[in-house]
PyMOL Python script that loads the backbone (N, CA, C, O; Angstrom):
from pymol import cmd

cmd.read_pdbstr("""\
ATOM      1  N   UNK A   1       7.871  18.707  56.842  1.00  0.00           N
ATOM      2  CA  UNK A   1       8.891  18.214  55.925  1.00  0.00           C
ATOM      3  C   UNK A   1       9.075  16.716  56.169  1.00  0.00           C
ATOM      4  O   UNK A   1       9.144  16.252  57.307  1.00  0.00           O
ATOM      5  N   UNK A   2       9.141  16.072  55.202  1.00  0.00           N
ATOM      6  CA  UNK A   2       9.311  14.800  55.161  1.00  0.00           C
ATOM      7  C   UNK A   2      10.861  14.250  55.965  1.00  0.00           C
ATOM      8  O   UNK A   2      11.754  15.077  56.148  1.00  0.00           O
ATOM      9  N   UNK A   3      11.038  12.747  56.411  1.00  0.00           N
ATOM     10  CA  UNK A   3      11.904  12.064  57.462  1.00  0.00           C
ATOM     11  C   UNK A   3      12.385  11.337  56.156  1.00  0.00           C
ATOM     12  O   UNK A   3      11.648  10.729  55.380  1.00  0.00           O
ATOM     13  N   UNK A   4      13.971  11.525  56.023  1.00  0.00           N
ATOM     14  CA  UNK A   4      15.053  10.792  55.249  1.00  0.00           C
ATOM     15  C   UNK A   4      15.780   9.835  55.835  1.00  0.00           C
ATOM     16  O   UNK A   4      16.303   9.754  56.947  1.00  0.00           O
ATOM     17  N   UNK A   5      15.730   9.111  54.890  1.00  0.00           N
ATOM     18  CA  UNK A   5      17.284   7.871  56.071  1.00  0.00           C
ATOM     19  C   UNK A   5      18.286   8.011  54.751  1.00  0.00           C
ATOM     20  O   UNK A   5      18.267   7.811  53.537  1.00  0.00           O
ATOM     21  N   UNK A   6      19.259   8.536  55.901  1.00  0.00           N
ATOM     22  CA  UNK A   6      20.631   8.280  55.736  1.00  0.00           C
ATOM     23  C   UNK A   6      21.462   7.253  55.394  1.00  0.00           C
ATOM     24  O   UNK A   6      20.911   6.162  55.540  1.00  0.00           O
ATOM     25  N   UNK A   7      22.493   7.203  55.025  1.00  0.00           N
ATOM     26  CA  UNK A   7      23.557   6.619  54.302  1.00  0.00           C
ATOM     27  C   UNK A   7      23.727   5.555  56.102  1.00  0.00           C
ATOM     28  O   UNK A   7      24.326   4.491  55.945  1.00  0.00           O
ATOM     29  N   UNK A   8      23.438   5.728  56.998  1.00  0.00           N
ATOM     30  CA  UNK A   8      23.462   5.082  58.129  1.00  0.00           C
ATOM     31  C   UNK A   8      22.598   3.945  58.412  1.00  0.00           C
ATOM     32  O   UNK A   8      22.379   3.369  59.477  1.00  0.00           O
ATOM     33  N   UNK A   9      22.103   3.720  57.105  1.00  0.00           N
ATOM     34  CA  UNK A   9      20.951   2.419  57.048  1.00  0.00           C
ATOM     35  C   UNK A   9      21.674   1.182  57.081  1.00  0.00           C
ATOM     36  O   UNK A   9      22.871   1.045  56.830  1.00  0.00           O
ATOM     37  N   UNK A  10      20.647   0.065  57.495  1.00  0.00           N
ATOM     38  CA  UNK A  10      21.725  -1.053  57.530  1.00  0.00           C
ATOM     39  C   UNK A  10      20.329  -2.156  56.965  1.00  0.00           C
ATOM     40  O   UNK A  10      20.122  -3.326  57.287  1.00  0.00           O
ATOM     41  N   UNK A  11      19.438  -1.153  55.913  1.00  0.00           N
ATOM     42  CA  UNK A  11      18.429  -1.995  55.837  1.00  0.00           C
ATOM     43  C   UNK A  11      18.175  -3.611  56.638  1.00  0.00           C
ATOM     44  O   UNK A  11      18.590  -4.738  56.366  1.00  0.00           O
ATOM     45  N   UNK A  12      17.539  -3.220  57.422  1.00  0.00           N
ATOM     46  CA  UNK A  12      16.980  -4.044  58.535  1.00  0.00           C
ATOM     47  C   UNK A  12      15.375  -4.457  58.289  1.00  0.00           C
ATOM     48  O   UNK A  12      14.744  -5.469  58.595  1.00  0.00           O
ATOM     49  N   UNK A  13      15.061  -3.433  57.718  1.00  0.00           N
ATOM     50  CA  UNK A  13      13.859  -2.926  57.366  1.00  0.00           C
ATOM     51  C   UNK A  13      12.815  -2.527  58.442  1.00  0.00           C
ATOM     52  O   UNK A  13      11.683  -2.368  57.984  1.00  0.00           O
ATOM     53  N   UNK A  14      12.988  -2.288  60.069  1.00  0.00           N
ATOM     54  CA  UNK A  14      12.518  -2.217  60.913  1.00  0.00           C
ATOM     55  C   UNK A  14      11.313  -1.325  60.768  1.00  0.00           C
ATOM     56  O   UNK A  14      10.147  -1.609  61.042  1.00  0.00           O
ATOM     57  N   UNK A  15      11.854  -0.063  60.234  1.00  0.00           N
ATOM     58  CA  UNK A  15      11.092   0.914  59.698  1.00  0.00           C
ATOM     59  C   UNK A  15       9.911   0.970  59.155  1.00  0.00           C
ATOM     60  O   UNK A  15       8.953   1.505  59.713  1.00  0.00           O
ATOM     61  N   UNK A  16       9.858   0.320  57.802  1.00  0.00           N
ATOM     62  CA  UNK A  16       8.803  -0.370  57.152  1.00  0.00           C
ATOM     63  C   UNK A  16       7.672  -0.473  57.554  1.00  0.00           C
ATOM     64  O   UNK A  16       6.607   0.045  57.218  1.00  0.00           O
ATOM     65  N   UNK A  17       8.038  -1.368  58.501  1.00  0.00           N
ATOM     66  CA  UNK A  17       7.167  -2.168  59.155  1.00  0.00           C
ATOM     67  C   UNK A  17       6.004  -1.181  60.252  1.00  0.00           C
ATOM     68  O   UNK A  17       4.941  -1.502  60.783  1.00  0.00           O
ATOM     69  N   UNK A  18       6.574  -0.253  60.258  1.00  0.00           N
ATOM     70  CA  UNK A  18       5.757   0.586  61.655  1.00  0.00           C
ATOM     71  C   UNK A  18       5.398   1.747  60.748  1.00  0.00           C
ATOM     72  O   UNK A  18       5.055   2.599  61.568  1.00  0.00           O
ATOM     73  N   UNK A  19       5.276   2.275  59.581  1.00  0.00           N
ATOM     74  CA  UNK A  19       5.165   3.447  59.147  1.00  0.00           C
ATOM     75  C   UNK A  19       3.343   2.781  58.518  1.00  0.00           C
ATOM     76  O   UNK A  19       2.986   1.892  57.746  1.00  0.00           O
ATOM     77  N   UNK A  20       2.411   4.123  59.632  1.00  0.00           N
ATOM     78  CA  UNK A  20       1.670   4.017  59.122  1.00  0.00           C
ATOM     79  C   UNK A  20       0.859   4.145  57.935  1.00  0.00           C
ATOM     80  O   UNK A  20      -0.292   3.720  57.838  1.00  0.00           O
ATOM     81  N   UNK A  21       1.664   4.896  56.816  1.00  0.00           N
ATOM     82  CA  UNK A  21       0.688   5.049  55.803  1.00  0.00           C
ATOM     83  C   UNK A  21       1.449   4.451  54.548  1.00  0.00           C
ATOM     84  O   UNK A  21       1.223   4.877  53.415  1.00  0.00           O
ATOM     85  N   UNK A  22       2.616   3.164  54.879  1.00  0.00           N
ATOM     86  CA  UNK A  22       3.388   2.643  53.899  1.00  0.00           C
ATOM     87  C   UNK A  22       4.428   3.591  52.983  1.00  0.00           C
ATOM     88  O   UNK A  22       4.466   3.385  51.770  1.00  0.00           O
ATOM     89  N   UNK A  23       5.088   4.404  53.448  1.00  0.00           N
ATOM     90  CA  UNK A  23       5.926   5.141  52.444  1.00  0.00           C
ATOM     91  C   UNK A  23       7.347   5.127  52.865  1.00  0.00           C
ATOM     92  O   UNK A  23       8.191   6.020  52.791  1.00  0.00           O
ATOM     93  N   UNK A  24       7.448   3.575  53.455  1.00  0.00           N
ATOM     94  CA  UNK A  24       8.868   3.544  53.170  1.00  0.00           C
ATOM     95  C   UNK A  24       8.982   1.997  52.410  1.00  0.00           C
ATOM     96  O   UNK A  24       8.313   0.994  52.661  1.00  0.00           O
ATOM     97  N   UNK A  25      10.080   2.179  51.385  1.00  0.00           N
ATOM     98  CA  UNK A  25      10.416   0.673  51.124  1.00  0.00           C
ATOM     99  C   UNK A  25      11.724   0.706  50.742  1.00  0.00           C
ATOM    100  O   UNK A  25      12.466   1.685  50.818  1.00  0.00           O
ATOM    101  N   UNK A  26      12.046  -0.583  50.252  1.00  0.00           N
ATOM    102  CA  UNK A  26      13.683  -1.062  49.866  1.00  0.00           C
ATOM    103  C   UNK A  26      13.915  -0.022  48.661  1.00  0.00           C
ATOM    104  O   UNK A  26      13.015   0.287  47.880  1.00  0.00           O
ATOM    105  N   UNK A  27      15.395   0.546  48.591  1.00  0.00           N
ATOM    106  CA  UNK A  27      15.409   1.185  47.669  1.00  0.00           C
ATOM    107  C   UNK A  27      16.806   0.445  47.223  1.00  0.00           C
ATOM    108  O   UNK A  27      17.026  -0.689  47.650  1.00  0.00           O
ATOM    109  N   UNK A  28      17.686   1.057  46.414  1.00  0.00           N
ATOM    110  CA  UNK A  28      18.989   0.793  46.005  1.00  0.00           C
ATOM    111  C   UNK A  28      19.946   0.716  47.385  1.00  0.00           C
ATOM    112  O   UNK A  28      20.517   1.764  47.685  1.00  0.00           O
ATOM    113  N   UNK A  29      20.151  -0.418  48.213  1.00  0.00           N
ATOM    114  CA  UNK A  29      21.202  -0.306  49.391  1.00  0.00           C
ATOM    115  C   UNK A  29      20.470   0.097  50.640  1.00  0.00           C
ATOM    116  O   UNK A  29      20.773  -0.448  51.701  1.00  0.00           O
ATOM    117  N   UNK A  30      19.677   0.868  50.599  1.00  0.00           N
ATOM    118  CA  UNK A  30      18.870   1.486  51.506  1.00  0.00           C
ATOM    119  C   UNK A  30      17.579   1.372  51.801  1.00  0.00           C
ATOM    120  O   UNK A  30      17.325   0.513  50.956  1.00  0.00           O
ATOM    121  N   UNK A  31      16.617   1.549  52.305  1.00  0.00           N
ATOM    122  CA  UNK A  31      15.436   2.046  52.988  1.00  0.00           C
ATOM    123  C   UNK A  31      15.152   3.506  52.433  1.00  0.00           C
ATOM    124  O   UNK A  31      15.840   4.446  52.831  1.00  0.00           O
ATOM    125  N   UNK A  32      14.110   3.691  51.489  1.00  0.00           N
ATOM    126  CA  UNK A  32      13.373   4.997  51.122  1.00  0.00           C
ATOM    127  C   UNK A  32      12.356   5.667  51.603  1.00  0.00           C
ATOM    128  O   UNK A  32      11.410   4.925  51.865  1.00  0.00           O
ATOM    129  N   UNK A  33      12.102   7.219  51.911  1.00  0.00           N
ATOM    130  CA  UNK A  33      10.750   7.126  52.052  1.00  0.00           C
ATOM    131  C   UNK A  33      10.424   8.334  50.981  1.00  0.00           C
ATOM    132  O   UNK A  33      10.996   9.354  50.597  1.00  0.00           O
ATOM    133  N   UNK A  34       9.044   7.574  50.682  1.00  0.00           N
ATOM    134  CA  UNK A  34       8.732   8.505  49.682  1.00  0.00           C
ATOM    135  C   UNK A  34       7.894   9.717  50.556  1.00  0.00           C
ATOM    136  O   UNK A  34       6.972   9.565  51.358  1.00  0.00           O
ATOM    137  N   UNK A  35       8.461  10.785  50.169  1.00  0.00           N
ATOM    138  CA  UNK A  35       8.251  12.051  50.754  1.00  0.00           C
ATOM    139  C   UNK A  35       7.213  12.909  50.243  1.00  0.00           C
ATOM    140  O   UNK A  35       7.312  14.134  50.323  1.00  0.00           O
ATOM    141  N   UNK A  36       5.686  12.019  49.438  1.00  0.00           N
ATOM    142  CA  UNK A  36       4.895  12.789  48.989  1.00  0.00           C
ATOM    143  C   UNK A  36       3.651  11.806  49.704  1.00  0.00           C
ATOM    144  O   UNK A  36       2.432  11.899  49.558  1.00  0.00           O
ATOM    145  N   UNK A  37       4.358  10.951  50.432  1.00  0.00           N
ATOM    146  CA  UNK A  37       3.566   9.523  51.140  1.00  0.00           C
ATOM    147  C   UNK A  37       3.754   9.947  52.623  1.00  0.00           C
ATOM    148  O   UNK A  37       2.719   9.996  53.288  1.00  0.00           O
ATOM    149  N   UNK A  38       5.026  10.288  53.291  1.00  0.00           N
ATOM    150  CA  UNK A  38       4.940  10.355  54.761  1.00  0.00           C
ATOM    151  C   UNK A  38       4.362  11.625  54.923  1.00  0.00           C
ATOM    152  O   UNK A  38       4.491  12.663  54.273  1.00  0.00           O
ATOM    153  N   UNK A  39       3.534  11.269  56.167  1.00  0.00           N
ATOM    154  CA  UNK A  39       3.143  12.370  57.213  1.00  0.00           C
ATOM    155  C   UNK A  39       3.610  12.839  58.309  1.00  0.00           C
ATOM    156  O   UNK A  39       2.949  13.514  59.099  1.00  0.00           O
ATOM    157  N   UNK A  40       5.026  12.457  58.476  1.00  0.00           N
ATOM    158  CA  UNK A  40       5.762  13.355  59.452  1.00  0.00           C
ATOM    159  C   UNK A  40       5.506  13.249  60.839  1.00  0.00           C
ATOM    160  O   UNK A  40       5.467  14.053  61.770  1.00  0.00           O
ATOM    161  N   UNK A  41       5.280  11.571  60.666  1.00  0.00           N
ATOM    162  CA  UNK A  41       4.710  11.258  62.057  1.00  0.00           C
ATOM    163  C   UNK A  41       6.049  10.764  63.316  1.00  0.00           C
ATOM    164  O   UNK A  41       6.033  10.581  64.533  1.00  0.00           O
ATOM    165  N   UNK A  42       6.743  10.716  62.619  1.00  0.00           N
ATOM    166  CA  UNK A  42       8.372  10.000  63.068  1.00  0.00           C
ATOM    167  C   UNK A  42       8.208   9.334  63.601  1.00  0.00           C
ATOM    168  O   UNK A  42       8.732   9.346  64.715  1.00  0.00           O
ATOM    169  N   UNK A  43       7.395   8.298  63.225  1.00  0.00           N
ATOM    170  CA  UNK A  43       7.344   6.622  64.098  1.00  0.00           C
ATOM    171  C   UNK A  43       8.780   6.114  63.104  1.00  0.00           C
ATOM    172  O   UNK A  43       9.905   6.428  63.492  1.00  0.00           O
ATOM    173  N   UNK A  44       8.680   5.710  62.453  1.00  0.00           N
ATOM    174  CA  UNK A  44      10.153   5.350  61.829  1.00  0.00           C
ATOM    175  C   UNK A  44      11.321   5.914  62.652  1.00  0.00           C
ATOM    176  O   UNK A  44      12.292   5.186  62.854  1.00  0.00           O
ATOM    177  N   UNK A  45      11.285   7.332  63.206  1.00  0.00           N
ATOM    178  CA  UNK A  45      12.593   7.455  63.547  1.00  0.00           C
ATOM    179  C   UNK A  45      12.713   7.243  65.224  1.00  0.00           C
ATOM    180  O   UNK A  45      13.618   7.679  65.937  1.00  0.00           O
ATOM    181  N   UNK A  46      11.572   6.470  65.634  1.00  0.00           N
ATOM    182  CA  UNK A  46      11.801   6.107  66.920  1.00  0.00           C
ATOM    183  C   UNK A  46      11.891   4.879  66.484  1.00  0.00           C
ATOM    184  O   UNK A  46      11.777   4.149  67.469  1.00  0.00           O
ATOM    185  N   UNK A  47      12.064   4.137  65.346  1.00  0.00           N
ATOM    186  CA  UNK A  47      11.572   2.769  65.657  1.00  0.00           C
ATOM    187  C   UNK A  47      13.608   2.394  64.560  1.00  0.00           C
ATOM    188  O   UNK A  47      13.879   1.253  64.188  1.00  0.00           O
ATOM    189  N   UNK A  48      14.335   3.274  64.378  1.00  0.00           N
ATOM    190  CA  UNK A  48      15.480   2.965  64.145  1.00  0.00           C
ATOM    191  C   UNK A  48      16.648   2.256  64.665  1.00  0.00           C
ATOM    192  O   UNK A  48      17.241   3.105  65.331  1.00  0.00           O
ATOM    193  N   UNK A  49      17.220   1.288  64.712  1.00  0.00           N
ATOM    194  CA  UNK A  49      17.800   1.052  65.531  1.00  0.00           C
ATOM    195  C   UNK A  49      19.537   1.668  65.944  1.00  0.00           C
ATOM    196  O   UNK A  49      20.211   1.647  66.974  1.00  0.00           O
ATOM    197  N   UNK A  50      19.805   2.274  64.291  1.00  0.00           N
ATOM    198  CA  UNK A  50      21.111   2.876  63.980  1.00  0.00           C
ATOM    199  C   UNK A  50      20.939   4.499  63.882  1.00  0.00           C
ATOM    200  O   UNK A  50      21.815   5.357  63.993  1.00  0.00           O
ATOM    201  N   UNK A  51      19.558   4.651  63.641  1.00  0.00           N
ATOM    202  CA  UNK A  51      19.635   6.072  64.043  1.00  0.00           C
ATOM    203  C   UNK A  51      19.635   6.931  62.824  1.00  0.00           C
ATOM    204  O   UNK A  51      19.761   8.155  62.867  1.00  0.00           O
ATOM    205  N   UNK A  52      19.479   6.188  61.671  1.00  0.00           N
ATOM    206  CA  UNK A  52      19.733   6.479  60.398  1.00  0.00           C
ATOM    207  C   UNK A  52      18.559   7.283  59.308  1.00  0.00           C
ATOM    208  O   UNK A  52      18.659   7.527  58.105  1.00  0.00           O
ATOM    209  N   UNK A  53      17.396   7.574  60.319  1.00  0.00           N
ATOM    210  CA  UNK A  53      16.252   8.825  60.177  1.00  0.00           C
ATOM    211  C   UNK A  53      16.453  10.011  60.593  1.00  0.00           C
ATOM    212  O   UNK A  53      17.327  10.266  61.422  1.00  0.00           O
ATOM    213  N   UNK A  54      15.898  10.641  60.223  1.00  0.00           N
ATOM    214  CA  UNK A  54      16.345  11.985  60.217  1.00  0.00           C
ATOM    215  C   UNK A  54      15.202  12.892  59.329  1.00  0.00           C
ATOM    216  O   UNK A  54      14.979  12.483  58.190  1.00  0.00           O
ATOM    217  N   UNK A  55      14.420  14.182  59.828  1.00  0.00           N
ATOM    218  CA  UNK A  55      13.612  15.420  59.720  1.00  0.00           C
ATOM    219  C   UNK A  55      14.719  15.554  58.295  1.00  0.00           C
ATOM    220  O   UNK A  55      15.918  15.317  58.143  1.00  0.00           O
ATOM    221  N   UNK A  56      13.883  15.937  57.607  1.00  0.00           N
ATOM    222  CA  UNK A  56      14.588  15.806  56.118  1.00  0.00           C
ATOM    223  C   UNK A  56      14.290  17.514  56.065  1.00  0.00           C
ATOM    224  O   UNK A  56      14.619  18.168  55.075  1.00  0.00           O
TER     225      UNK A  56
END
""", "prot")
cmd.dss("prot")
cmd.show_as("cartoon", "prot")
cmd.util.cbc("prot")
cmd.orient("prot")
């Protein structure tokens, strides 16, 4: 199952940046990931600094 960020984003964009197969970007306020793009690798949710990923 795909990794969501939460309303706990503080778009930083830290995330982004480390997701290997590009499926996160800026969305409305937030950080998206498109969930037909991640592989469920949870580098994003080690690489959070607020904690705002999350096993969707």
């Amino acid at each position: 199952m795909a990794y969501v960020i939460t309303d706990s984003c503080v778009s930083c964009g830290a995330c982004a940046g480390e997701c290997p197969v590009g499926a996160i970007a800026q969305g409305d306020g937030k950080y998206e990931i498109n969930a037909d793009s991640c592989i469920d690798c949870g580098t994003c949710a080690g690489t959070c600094p607020t904690g705002a990923i999350k096993e969707g």
